[in-house]
C-alpha positions in Angstrom: 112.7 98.4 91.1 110.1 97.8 94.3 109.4 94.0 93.6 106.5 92.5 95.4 104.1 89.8 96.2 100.6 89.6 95.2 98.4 86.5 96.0 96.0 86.4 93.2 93.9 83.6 94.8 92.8 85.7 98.1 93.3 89.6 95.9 96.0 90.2 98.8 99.3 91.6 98.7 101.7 89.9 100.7 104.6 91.5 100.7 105.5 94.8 99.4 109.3 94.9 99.7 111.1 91.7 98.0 114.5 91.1 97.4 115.4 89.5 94.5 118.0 86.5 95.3 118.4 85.2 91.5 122.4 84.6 91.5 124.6 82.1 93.0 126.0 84.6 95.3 122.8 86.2 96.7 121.1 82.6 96.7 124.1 81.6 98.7 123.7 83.8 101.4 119.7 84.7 101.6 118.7 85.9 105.0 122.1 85.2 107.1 123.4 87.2 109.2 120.4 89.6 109.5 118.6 90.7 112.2 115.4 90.0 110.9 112.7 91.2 108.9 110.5 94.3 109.0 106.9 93.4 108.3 106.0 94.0 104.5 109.9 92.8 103.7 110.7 89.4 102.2 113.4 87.4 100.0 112.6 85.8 97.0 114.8 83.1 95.6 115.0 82.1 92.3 115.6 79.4 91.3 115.7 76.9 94.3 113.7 73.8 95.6 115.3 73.7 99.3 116.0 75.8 102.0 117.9 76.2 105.2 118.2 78.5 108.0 121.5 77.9 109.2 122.8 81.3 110.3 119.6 82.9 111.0 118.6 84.3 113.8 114.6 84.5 113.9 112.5 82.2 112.5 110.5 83.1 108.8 107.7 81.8 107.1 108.4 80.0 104.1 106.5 79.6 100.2 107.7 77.3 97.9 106.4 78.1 94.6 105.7 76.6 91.3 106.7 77.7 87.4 102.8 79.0 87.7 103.2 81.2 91.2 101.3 78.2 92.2 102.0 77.9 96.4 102.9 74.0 96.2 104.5 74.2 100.2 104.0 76.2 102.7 105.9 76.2 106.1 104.6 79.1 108.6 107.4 80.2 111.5 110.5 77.9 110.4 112.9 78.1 113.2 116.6 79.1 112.5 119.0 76.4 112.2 116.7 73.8 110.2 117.1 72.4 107.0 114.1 72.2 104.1 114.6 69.1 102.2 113.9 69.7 98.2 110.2 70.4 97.2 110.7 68.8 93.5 107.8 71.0 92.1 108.9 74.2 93.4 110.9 76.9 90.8 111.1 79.0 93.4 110.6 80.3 97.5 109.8 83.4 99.1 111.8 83.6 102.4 108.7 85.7 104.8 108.7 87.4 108.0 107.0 85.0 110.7 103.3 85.5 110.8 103.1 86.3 106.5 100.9 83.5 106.1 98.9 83.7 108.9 98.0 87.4 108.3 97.8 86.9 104.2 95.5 83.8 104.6 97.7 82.4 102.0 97.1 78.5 101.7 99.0 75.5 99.7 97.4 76.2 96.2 97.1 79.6 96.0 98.4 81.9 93.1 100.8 84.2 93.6 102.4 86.7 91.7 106.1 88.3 91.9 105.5 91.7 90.3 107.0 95.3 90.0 103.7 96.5 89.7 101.1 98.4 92.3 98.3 97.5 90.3 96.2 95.5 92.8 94.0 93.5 90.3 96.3 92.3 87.8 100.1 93.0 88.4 102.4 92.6 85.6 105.1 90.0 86.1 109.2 91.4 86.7 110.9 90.8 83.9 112.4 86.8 82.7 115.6 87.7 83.9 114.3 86.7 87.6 113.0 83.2 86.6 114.1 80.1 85.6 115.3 80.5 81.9 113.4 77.1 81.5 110.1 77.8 83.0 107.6 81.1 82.3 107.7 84.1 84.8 105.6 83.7 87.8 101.8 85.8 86.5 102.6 84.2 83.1 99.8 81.6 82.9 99.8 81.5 79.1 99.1 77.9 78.4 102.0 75.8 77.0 101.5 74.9 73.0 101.4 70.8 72.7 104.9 69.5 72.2 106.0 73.3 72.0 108.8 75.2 74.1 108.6 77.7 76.8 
């Protein structure tokens, strides 16, 4: 499945190639070791709060999402070897090649979606296996029912 990301805010995809890091193992090792990224390739990681670049060798640009897709950190060309203290709102980070943000326009704020889908208007969200079991799917934005569950 091509997984990708889509921010709804500026009607822009950001990246067209994700990775899905959504177990302990792939969480665990992210990004090391590689040479670096092409430019429409990415790592998303689900579900996390803090990053590190220990290992790396380039430097990435960094989204810390919300349970909404909601961008609530962003940290353009973070050089290898640094550590991302935890971003408490964040359910989730897309791990970018340097220069993503810059050339998406994306800004802290700004929706984005993690889809399977081309559709450029409204891209269906990857399925719940990918998020937090406690929090809805990124592009879900159903509002949450007083004193009701997820």
């Amino acid at each position: 499945m091509d997984v990708k990301a889509y921010n709804r805010t500026r009607q822009t995809w950001v990246v067209t190639n994700l990775r899905v890091a959504d177990t302990f193992f792939r969480r665990a090792i992210g990004l090391m070791g590689r040479a670096g990224l092409d430019p429409e390739e990415g790592l998303w990681i689900t579900p996390c709060q803090s990053i590190h670049t220990f290992g790396m060798r380039f430097p990435i640009d960094v989204l810390f999402l919300d349970r909404h897709g909601r961008v609530v950190k962003s940290i353009p060309e973070l050089k290898p070897c640094r550590m991302v203290l935890p971003v408490m709102a964040a359910t989730s980070v897309l791990e970018l090649p340097a220069g993503t943000i810059a050339r998406s326009a994306t800004v802290v704020g700004d929706v984005i979606s993690v889809t399977a889908d081309d559709r450029v208007q409204e891209p269906t969200p990857i399925s719940a296996q990918h998020s937090r079991k406690t929090a809805p799917e990124p592009g879900n934005w159903a509002p949450r029912a007083k004193g009701g569950s997820l």
